[in-house]
C-alpha positions as CSV (number, residue, x, y, z in Angstrom):
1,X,21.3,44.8,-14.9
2,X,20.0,47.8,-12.2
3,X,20.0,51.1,-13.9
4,X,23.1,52.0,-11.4
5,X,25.2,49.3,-12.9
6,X,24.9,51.0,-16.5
7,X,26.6,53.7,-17.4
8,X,25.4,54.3,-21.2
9,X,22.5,53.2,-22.5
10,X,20.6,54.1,-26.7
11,X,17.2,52.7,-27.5
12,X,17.2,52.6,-31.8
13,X,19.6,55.8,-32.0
14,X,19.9,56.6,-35.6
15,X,22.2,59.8,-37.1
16,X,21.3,60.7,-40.8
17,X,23.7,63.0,-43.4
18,X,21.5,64.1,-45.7
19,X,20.5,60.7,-47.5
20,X,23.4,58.6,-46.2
21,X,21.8,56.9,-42.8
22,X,25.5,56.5,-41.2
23,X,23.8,55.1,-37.9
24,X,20.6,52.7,-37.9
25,X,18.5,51.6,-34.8
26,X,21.4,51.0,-32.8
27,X,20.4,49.5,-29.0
28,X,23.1,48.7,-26.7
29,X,23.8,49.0,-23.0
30,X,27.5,49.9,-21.2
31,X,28.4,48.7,-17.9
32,X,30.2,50.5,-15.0
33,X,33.9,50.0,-15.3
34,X,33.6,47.6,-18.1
35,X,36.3,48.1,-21.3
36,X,34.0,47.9,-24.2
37,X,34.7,47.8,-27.8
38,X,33.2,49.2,-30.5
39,X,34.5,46.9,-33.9
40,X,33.7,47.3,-37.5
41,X,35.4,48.4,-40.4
42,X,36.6,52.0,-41.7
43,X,32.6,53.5,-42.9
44,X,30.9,51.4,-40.6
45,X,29.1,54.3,-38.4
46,X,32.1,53.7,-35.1
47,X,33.0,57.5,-34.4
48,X,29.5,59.1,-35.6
49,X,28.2,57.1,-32.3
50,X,30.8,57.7,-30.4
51,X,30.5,61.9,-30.9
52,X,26.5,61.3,-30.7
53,X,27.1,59.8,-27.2
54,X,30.2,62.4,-26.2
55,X,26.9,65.0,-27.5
56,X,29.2,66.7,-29.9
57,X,26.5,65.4,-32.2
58,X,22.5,64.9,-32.7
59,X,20.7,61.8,-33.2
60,X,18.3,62.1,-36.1
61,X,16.3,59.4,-34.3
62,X,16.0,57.4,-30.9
63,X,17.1,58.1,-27.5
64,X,20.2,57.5,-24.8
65,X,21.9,58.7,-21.7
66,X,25.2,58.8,-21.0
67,X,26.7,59.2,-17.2
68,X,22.7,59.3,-16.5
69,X,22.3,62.6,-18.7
70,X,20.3,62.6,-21.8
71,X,22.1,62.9,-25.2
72,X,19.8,64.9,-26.9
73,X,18.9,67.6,-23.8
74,X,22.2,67.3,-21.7
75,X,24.9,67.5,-23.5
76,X,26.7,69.8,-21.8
77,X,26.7,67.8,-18.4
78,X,27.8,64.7,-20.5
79,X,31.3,66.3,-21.6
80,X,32.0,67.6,-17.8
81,X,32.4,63.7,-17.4
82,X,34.0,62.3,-20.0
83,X,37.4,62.0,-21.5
84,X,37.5,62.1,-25.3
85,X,40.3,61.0,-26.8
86,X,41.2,60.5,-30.7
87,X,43.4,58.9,-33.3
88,X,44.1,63.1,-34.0
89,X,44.1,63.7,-30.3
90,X,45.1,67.7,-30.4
91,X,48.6,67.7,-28.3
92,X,49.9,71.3,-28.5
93,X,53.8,70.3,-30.1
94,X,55.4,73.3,-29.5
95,X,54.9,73.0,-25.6
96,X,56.2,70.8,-23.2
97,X,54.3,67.5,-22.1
98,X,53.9,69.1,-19.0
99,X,52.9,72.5,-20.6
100,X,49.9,70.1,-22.5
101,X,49.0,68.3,-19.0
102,X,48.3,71.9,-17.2
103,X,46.5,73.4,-20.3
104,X,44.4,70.1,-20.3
105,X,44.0,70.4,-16.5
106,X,42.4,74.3,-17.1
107,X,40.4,73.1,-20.3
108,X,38.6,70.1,-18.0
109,X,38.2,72.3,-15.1
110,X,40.5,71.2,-12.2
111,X,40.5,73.4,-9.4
112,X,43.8,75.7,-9.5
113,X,44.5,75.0,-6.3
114,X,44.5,70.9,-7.3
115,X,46.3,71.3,-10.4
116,X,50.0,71.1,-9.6
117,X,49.7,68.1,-7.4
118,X,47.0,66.4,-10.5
119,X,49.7,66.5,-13.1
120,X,52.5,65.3,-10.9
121,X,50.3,62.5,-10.2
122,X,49.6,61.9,-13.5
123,X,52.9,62.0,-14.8
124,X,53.8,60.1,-12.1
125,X,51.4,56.9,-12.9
126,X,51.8,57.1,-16.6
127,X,55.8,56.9,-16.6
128,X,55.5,60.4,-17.8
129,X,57.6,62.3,-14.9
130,X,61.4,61.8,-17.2
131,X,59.7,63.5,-20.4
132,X,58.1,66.1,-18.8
133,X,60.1,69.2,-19.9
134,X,60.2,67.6,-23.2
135,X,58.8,69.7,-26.4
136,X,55.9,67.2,-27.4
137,X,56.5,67.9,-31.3
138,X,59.7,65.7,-30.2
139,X,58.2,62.6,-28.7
140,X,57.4,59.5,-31.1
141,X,53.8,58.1,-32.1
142,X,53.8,55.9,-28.8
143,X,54.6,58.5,-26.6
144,X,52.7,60.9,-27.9
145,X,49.6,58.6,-27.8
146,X,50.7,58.4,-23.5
147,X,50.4,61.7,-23.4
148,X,47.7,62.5,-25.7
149,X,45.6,59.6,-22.9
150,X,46.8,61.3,-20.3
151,X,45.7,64.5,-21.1
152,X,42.1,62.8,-21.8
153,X,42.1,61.4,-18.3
154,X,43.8,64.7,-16.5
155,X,40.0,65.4,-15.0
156,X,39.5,61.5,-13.7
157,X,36.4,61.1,-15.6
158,X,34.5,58.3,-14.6
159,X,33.4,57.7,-18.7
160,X,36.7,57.3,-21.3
161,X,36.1,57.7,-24.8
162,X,38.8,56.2,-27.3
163,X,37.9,56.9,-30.8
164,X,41.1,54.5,-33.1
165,X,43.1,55.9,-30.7
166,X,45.9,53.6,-31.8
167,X,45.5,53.5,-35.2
168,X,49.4,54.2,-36.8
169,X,50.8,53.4,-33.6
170,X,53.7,50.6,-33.7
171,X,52.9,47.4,-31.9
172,X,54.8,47.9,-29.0
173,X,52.9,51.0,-28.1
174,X,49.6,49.4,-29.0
175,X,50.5,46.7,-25.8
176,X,51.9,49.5,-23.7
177,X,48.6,51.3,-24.4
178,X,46.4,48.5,-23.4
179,X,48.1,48.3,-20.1
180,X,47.1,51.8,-19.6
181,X,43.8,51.1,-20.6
182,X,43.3,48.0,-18.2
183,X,44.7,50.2,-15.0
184,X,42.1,52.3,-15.7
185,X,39.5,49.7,-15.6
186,X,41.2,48.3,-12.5
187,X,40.0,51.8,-10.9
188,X,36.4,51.4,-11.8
189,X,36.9,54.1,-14.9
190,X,34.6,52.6,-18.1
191,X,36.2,52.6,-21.3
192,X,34.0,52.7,-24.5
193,X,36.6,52.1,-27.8
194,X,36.0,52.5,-31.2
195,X,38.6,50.1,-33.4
196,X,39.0,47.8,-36.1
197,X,41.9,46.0,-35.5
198,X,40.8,42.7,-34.5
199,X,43.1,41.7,-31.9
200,X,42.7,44.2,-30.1
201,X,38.9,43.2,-30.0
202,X,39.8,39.8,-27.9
203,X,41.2,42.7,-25.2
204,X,37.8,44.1,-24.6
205,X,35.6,42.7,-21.8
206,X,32.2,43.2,-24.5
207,X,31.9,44.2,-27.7
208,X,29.2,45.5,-30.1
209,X,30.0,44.8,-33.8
210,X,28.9,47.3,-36.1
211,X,28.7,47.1,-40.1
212,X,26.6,49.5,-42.5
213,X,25.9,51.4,-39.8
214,X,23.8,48.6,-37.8
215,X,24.5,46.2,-34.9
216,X,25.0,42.9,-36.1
217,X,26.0,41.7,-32.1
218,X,26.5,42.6,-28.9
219,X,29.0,40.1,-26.0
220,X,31.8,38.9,-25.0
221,X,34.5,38.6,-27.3
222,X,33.8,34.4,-26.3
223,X,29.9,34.6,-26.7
224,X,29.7,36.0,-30.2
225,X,32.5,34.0,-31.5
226,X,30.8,30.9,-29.7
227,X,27.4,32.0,-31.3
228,X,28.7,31.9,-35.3
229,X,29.6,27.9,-34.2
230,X,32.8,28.0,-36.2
231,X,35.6,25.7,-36.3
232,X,39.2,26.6,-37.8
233,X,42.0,24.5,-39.0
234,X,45.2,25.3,-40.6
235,X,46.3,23.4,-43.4
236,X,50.6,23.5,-45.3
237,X,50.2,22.5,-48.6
238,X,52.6,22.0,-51.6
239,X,49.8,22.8,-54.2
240,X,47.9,25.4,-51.9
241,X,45.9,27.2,-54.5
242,X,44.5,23.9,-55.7
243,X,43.5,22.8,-52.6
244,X,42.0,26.5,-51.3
245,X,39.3,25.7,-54.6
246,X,38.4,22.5,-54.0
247,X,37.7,23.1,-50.3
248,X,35.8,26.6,-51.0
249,X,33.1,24.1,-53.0
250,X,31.4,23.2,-49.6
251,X,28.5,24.4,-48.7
252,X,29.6,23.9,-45.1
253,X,33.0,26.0,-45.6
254,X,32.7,29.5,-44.4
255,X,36.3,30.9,-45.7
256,X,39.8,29.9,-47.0
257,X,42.3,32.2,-46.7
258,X,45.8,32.1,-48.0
259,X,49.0,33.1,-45.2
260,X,52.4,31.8,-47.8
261,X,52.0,27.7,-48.1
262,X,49.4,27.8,-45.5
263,X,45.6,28.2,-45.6
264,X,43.2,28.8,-43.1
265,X,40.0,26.9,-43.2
266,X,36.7,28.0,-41.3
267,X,33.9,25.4,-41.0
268,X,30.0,26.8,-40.4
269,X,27.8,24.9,-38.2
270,X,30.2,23.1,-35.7
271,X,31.4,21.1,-38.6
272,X,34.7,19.4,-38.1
273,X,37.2,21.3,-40.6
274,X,39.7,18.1,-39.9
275,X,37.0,16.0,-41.9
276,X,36.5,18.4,-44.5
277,X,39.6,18.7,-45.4
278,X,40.0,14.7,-45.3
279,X,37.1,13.8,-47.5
280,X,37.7,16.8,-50.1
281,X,41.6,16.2,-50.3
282,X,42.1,12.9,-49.3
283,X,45.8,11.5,-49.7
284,X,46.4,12.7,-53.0
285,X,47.6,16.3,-50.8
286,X,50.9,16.7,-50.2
287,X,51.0,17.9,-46.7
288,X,54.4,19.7,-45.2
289,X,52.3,19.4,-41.4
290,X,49.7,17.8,-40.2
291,X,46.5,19.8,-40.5
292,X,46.0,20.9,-37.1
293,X,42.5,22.9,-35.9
294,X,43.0,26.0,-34.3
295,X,40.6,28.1,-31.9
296,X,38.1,30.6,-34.0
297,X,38.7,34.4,-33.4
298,X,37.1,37.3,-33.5
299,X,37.9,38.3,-36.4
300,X,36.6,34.7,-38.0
301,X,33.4,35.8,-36.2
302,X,33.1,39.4,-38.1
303,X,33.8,38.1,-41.1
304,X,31.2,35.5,-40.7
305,X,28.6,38.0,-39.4
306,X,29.2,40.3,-42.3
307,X,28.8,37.8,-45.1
308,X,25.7,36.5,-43.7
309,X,24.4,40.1,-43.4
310,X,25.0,40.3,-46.8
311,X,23.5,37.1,-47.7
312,X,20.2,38.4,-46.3
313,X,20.0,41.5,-48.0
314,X,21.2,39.6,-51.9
315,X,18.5,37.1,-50.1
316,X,20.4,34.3,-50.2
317,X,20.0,30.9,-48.1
């Protein structure tokens, strides 16, 4: 990758609170109009990198650049271009949406003379124009999350920041979000998000996982979960508990997980789950379906990664 091609870049950053070491030796690259997600759960060290690399915050240790200015020296240049945006994204409620879009426009430094035209264009493209004399206090979660974006990306900054930006938002909204998110892309705009829903991972182009403040893995939503070798199958069982502890005795089964009658088995090592569940069951199951296998997730892949991180440290095989 040339270094015009990358638009963020951290060699072993590390951010430190005192004795808690919320960030550890994290390396990762970003590419030019690229959607890339940030996934791990709540504690995991998501939104201290994301403010080290919007420079609202120090590293303790390493180095990075952002937009091609360095984190630690040029923070200042970094925010001119960048949008930040946050699951508490600050709308002003008692003005209009437009009211928030202008105010935005002056805060981000668009020309006066621009401004008008900017915010018509804006509400414009994000289906904002009908609400726009609307008192913002008024609008629901989802459409305070459009404009709360919008106000983000008032500036065109070439660099988005989303920070759980739709964390409490209904599903709906979490799809019409997305769509938002991809036109974006489509425009050659980068978006770097922080989340830990897991289906929203499977949206991102790449994604760096993130647990105890460390990277665990860095790829395509395909590559990482192709790299754990994981097979899935779903199983509907009369007797499912029973079954769920007989197949969690195998050394080759990663997880069972109950959903009603149904359980979800996850084989390591490329193992067939089908024969598993065969040879540990047999016919003395009473199946309502035929056990069929499923593709792995993402979210199969975390929960992998995470148990054999903590296999390592308890020093387990």
């Amino acid at each position: 990758m040339s270094a015009d091609d990358t638009i963020i870049r951290t060699e072993h950053l590390s951010r430190a609170f005192g004795a808690l070491l919320a960030v550890r030796d994290l390396s990762l690259e970003v590419r030019r109009g690229e959607i890339f997600g940030i996934l791990g759960p709540n504690g995991a060290g998501k939104s201290t990198t994301i403010r080290m690399l919007c420079g609202i915050l120090d590293p303790t240790g390493g180095t990075g650049t952002v937009a091609g200015f360095d984190i630690r020296r040029e923070a200042e240049r970094i925010k001119e271009r960048i949008g930040y945006m946050t699951q508490r994204f600050s709308l002003y409620e008692d003005l209009t949406v437009g009211e928030n879009l202008r105010f935005y426009a002056g805060i981000y430094g668009v020309p006066s003379r621009h401004r008008a035209a900017r915010v018509g264009e804006v509400l414009e493209r994000t289906g904002l124009a009908p609400r726009r004399g609307q008192i913002a206090g008024t609008l629901s979660g989802g459409w305070k999350q459009r404009v709360a974006l919008a106000c983000a990306t008032i500036h065109d900054p070439p660099l988005l920041f989303l920070d759980e930006p739709t964390a409490g938002v209904d599903p709906v909204s979490r799809r019409e979000f997305w769509e938002q998110i991809y036109e974006l892309a489509s425009r050659g705009r980068t978006a770097v998000m922080t989340t830990h829903y897991m289906d929203e991972a499977e949206r991102c182009h790449r994604l760096a996982f993130v647990f105890s403040g460390a990277l665990l893995d860095v790829g395509t939503p395909e590559e990482i979960v192709a790299r754990r070798r994981l097979r899935v199958a779903e199983l509907e069982l009369d007797d499912a508990d029973a079954a769920a502890k007989a197949l969690r005795g195998r050394k080759e089964v990663d997880e069972v997980a109950h959903y009603g009658h149904r359980l979800r088995l996850a084989t390591r090592g490329g193992v067939d789950p089908l024969g598993v569940v065969r040879e540990v069951l047999g016919a003395g199951a009473s199946e309502r379906v035929p056990p069929r296998e499923l593709r792995p997730t993402v979210e199969d892949a975390f929960v992998a990664m995470v148990r054999d991180d903590a296999a390592r440290k308890e020093g387990r095989p």
